[in-house]
C-alpha positions, 0 to 999 in steps of 0.5 A: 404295711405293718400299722395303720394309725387312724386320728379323728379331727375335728377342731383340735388346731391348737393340739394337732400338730403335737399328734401328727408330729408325734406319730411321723417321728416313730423310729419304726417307720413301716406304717401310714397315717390316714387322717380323718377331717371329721368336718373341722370347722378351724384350720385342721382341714388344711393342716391335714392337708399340708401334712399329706403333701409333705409325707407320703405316709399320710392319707387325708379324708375330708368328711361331713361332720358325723362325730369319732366313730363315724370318722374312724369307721371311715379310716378303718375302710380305707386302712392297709396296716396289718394292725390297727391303731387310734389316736385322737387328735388332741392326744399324742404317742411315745417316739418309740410307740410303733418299734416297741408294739412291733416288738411285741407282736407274733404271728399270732398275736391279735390284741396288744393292750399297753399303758398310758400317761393321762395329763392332768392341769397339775399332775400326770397319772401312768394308767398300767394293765398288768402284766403276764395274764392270760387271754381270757381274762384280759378279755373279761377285764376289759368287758367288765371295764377294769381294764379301760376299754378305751380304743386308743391304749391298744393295737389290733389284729386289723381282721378283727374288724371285718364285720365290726364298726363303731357305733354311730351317734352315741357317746361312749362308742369304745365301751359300746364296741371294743369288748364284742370284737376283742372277745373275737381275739385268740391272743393278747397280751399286755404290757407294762409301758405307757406308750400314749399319752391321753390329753386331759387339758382339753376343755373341749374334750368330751370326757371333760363334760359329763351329762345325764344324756352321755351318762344315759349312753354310759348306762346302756353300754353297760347293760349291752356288756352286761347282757353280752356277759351272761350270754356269753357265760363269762365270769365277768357278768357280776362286775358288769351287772354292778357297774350298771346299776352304779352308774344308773344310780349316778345318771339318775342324780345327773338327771336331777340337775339337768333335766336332758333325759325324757321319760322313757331314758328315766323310766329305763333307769328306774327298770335297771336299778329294779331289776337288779336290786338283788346287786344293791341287796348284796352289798352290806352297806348300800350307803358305800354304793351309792358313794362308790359312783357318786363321782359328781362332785368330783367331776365337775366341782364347778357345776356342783358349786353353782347347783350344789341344792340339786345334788343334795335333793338328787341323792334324796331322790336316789333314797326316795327310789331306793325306800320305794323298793325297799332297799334302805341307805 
């Protein structure tokens, strides 16, 4: 079997049928469907179901509600295909999505990274990576995160995940796993198609609600990459380093506004920007930091609106951190 494509549910029964469709409708048809019941607490459990006794492609697992990566370890358990790909159930892939990856695929090809198209309310953004670069540094892309490491805009050699599993009970799971199994890859290639489409609308979706608690987790995943960078000796350790104190900057004006995080997660943050200030010292004007990942505003304009007072003495705060150690804004 040439591909297993693996789709966490959980209570998405207003989207779900626009996923599976999309995926049984492929002009490539050598490939199984192995939908994971993350515990749904709406219709998606029987419409899994129904899907199952319909097509023979489709594998269905009814589970205990433990979150997306418990769900897609589950799949990748029980997954055949000699390549691996993720979809989430509010989301949906291009008709032509397996045909052209089959395409692409060699022998000897362990990673295919492709484009997106990311619906938005009122527009649709197409998200490429770029094309003809060679392994290494698609590797050190996705591991300092210019290349998204999002696991569903990639198909993988199923054999990377031998002894690779995501990480249970955090948010930000992808950035936590995918560029420690990618850097295992021998061969990958990009290409400039946008074959899934990432769902936006959703205001379930996690993406679409950001707290200092999932920014906390965001921060860490950016320290493990940062870590496994220098380790490593990859070129990609100054990048990793500057998106981790950037974003530990930004989970401290979160934290300001929400109050989620104990005093060991602040404490954490506070080492993080100390330790790396020398990142803040670099750059010319540590003003342009602080507002390069001072996304808040346009992350959540609405709760910015209600609390817009918490902002203003969140970046006050950042200064205050900022002046303690010296650094100005």
């Amino acid at each position: 079997m040439r591909f297993s494509i693996i789709v966490p549910v959980y209570n998405t029964e207003r989207y779900l049928k626009k996923c599976i469709d999309s995926i049984l409708i492929q002009k490539f048809s050598d490939f199984e469907l192995i939908l994971v019941d993350d515990g749904s607490e709406d219709s998606c459990g029987d419409m899994c179901d129904k899907y199952a006794e319909y097509d023979s492609r489709v594998r269905v697992i009814h589970k205990k509600n433990m979150g997306v990566s418990a769900a897609r370890n589950d799949g990748l358990d029980k997954a055949l295909g000699d390549y691996i790909l993720f979809v989430d159930s509010d989301d949906w892939i291009e008709n032509d999505c397996l045909e052209t990856l089959n395409d692409v695929i060699t022998d000897n090809i362990d990673v295919v990274v492709f484009g997106l198209k990311k619906f938005l309310k009122n527009k649709i953004d197409i998200i490429l990576p770029e094309l003809h670069v060679k392994s290494k540094e698609i590797k050190e892309k996705l591991i300092s995160d210019e290349y998204k490491a999002w696991a569903c805009n990639k198909c993988y050699r199923r054999s990377l995940f031998s002894n690779v599993r995501f990480k249970v009970g955090i948010y930000y799971e992808d950035i936590y796993t995918l560029p420690r199994m990618i850097y295992k890859a021998k061969s990958i290639v990009s290409i400039k198609q946008a074959l899934y489409c990432y769902n936006q609308m959703n205001a379930n979706s996690i993406t679409n609600d950001t707290t200092s608690l999932k920014m906390y987790d965001l921060v860490m995943a950016r320290k493990e990459n940062s870590d496994f960078a220098y380790k490593n000796n990859l070129g990609c350790f100054q990048k990793c380093v500057f998106k981790m104190v950037c974003e530990a900057m930004n989970c401290v004006i979160l934290q300001t506004s929400d109050r989620k995080l104990s005093k060991e997660q602040e404490k954490s943050l506070m080492e993080i920007i100390q330790n790396n200030k020398e990142i803040i010292l670099a750059t010319r004007n540590s003003y342009m930091l602080f507002k390069y990942y001072h996304g808040l505003a346009k992350i959540e304009k609405e709760k910015v609106k209600k609390a817009k007072h918490y902002i203003y003495y969140g970046y006050y705060k950042l200064r205050y951190v900022l002046d303690f150690m010296q650094i100005g804004l």
